[in-house]
C-alpha positions, 0 to 999 in steps of 0.5 A: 793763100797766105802772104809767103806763099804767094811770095814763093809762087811769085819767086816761081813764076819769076823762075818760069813756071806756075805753082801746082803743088800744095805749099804745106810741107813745113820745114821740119817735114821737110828735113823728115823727108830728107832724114827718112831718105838718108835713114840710118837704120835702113843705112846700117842695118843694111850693110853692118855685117858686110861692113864688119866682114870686110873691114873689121869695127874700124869700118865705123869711122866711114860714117864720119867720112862720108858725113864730112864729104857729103857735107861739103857736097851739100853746101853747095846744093844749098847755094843752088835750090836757095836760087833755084827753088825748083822741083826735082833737085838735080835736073833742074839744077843742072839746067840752070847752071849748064843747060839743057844737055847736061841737065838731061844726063844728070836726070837719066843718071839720079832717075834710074839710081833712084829706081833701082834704090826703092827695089833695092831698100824694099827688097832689104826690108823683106827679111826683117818681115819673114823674122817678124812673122817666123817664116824663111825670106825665099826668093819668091817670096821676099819678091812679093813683100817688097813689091807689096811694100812699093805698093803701099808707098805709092798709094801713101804718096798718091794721097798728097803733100800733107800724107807725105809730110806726116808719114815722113814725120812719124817715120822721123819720131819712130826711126830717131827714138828707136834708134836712141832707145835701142842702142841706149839699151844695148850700151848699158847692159848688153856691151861686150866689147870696149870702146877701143875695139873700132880701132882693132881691124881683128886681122880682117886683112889676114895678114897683109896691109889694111888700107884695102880692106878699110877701103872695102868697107867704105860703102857703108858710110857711103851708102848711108850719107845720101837723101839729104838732096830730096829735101831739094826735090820737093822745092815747090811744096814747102814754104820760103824753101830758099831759107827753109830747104838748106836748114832741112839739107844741112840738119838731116846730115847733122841728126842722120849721121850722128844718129848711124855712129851711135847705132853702128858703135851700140851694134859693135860693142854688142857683138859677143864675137867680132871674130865670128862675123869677120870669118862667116860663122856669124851671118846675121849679127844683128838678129843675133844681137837684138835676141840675145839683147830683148829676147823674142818678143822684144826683138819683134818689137824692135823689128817693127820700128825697123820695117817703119824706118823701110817704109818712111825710106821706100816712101821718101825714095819714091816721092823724090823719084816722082818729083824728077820724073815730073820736073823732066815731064814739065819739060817735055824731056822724055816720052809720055811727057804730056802724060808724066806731067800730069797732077791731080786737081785732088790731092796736088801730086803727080800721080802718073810719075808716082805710078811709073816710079812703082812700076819700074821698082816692081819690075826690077823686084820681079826680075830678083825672083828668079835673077837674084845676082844679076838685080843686086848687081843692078841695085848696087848701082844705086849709090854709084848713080847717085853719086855721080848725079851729085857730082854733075851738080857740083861739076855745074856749079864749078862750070858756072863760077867760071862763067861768071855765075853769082849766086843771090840765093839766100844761102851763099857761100861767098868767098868759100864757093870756090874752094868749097866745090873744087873740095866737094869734086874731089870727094865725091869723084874718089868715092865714085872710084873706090865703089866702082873697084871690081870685087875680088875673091873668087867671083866670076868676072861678070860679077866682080866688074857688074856695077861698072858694066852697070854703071857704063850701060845707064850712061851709054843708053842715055846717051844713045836716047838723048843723040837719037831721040834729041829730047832736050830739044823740045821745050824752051824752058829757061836753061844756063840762065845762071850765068847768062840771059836766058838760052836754049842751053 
C-alpha cells in the first residue's frame, strides 16, 4: 500500500466507512470514465437527424449550451466529492448535504435514469451492427444485440477496477482519434456546405417564429453533457480523488464537448441536402454521409470506432449504476441490501450490484421487442432523471450553504459558492422544463405527455416505497454532517 493510498483510505474511514475497492484507477482513467460516459459519438450520432429535423443546423450551437450549464453544474459537484470522496456520486452527496430522506429520492430518481440509459445507448448501437454485417435492425433482433452487448459490459466490469479503467481508456483513445480523423476527413474533402450554414434554420419552423423550433432541438446537447459525474461515483477506487476526480469532471466537458461540435459541425457541412433531412426524404444522414465520404469498406471501418465508443459508453453507464446500487447497499437503503453490498474478494468490484444493473437494462431491452414506443417513452426519461438528480445535488448544496455549510475539500469555490449554485439551479431547472414540454404534431396523447407521466410515475413510486417501506430508517451512517455534527438526518 502506497503512502497516498493509505492517506485516502484514512480520509475514508475518517468519512465513516472502510475501503474495499482497488485504488488503481488513475486520474486520466478516471476522466476516460467520465469521457466514455458523456461519449460524443454515441451523443451525436444518436440524436444528429432528429436534431436537424427539428431545429435546422443552428441545432449545433445546444452543444456549446449545455457545456456552458453543466459546467457550472459541475463546479459545484467538484466542491462536494473534493469533501466527500465517497462512491456512488449523488446518494452520498446528498446524504451528506441534506440527509438521509433527501438522499434516498436523488438515489431512486439517477438509479433508475441510469438503468434506463444502458438499454437506451445499447439499443442505439443495435443498427450501427445490422449496417456492419448488412442485415435489417427488426425489433427482435436489434433487442437481442443489445441485450448481447449489456452482457458483454457486465462481464467486462465484473473483471475488476483495472479491466474498467483500461477498457474505458481505449474507448477514450478509439472514440478521441476517430472522431478527429472522421470529421478531418470530411471538412477537407467531403464539405458541401459553408460554415455560415448553422446559422440558417432552412425554414424548419415553416414559416412561424424559430425560438420553438430551436428549443425542440435542444436534447441534443442536453443529452450529451452528461457523464462528467461517474467520474464521482468511482471515488473510492482512484487515488487523491479530492484533487484528482474535479480534474477528470471538469476536463471530460472541456474534451468531450469540443470534440461533439466538431463532429456535429464535419456532419452538418457534409450533408449534401439539409433540405432533405428536415422534411424526411433523407432518414439516415449520417450513413448517407459516411458512404458518400469512405465508401463501403471505409464506412464499416468507421462503423466499428462507432460501436467502441457504444460499448465504452454502455460499460461506463453501467459501472456507475453499480457504484450507486452498492453505496445505497452499504447503507442498507433498499431490499437485498446484504446482498447488493457485496464485493468480490477477487477482483474488488461489486458483483451482485453489477449483475442487477444488467438485469434490470435487459428487461427493459426485452419489453422493446414487442412494446417499442412505450420503451423509448421510458428510455427517454433517462436524461430528464438524470438532470433532476443533478439538481437535487445542487439543491443540497444551496440547502447546506445556508445552513452554514463550509466546504474544506480541496476543491473550493470560495466566494463564488454562491452565486455559482443559484446559476447552476436555474439552468439545470429550465432544462428540465423544456424536456419535459409534451411532444406536438399528430401523436396520441399518452405519446406526447409519456416522459412526464414517466418522469411522475419513478418519483411517485419512489416515494410510496421510501413512506411505506422507511428504508432510510435503517442504517445510522453518518448523514447532514455537513453543516452539523453527525445526525440521523
Amino acid at each position: 500500500m502506497t503512502e497516498t493510498t493509505a492517506d485516502d483510505d484514512a480520509e475514508l474511514r475518517a468519512l465513516g466507512y472502510s475501503a474495499q475497492f482497488d485504488r488503481n484507477m488513475s486520474l486520466w482513467e478516471n476522466f476516460a470514465l467520465g469521457f466514455t460516459y458523456l461519449s460524443p459519438v454515441v451523443g451525436v450520432y444518436s440524436l444528429f437527424a432528429t436534431a436537424i429535423a427539428s431545429g435546422g443546423p443552428p441545432m449545433i450551437w445546444w452543444y456549446g449550451i449545455a457545456a456552458i450549464g453543466q459546467m457550472i453544474v459541475c463546479l459545484t459537484f467538484c466542491e462536494v466529492v473534493s469533501q466527500f470522496p465517497i462512491a456512488g456520486g449523488l446518494y452520498p452527496w446528498c446524504r451528506r448535504l441534506v440527509g438521509k430522506k433527501w438522499a434516498w429520492m436523488a438515489g431512486w430518481v439517477y438509479g433508475w435514469a441510469l438503468f434506463t440509459s444502458i438499454a437506451g445507448v445499447s439499443a442505439g448501437a443495435a443498427p450501427f451492427v445490422a449496417q456492419l454485417f448488412g442485415f435489417e435492425a427488426t425489433p427482435v433482433n436489434s433487442g437481442l444485440i443489445s441485450i448481447a452487448l449489456v452482457a458483454i459490459s457486465t462481464l467486462t466490469n465484473l473483471a475488476g477496477t483495472k479491466t474498467l479503467a483500461r477498457v474505458a481508456m481505449f474507448g477514450f483513445i478509439c472514440e478521441i482519434l476517430g472522431a478527429l480523423v472522421v470529421g478531418a476527413i470530411l471538412l477537407l474533402f467531403h464539405r458541401h456546405q459553408p460554415v455560415s450554414v448553422i446559422l440558417d434554420p432552412h425554414g424548419v419552423s415553416h414559416g412561424g417564429p424559430y425560438f420553438p423550433a430551436f428549443m425542440s432541438a435542444a436534447i441534443v446537447g442536453l443529452f450529451t453533457c452528461y457523464g462528467f459525474e461517474a467520474c464521482g461515483d468511482v471515488a473510492e477506487e482512484t487515488p487523491n480523488p479530492g484533487v484528482a476526480i474535479p480534474k477528470a469532471m471538469k476536463s471530460t466537458i472541456y474534451i468531450g464537448m469540443s470534440a461533439s461540435i466538431f463532429v456535429c459541425l464535419a456532419l452538418i457541412l457534409s450533408l449534401p441536402d439539409i433540405g432533405a433531412v428536415i422534411d424526411g426524404r433523407s432518414t439516415t444522414p449520417i450513413q448517407d454521409a459516411l458512404m458518400a465520404a469512405f465508401g463501403p469498406i471505409g464506412t464499416k471501418a468507421v462503423i466499428v470506432v462507432v460501436l467502441v465508443s457504444f460499448l465504452s459508453c454502455v460499460l461506463s453507464l453501467q459501472a456507475a449504476a453499480s457504484r450507486l446500487a452498492y453505496a445505497y447497499a452499504r447503507d442498507d437503503m433498499v431490499v437485498a441490501s446484504t446482498w447488493l453490498r457485496k464485493v468480490s474478494t477477487t477482483h474488488h468490484v461489486p458483483t451482485n450490484a453489477l449483475a442487477l444493473s444488467g438485469v434490470i437494462a435487459a428487461a427493459i431491452l426485452v419489453l422493446g421487442m414487442f412494446f417499442a414506443n412505450a420503451v423509448a417513452t421510458i428510455v427517454s426519461f433517462a436524461v430528464v432523471g438524470i438532470y433532476a438528480g443533478f439538481q437535487m445535488v445542487v439543491m443540497a448544496a444551496l440547502f447546506a450553504r445556508a445552513k452554514g455549510w463550509r466546504p474544506h475539500g480541496k476543491f473550493r469555490l470560495g466566494g463564488w459558492g454562491w452565486p455559482i449554485n443559484i446559476v447552476g439551479l436555474v439552468w439545470g431547472v429550465s432544462a428540465i422544463a423544456d424536456m419535459l414540454q409534451p411532444g406536438g404534431g399528430d401523436l396520441p396523447w399518452y405519446e406526447s405527455w409519456g416522459m412526464v407521466m414517466t418522469f411522475v410515475a419513478v418519483v411517485v413510486s419512489g416515494l410510496v416505497y421510501m413512506v411505506i417501506g422507511r428504508p432510510y430508517d435503517r442504517s445510522d451512517s453518518p448523514a447532514g454532517d455537513a453543516w452539523r455534527p453527525r445526525s440521523a438526518g
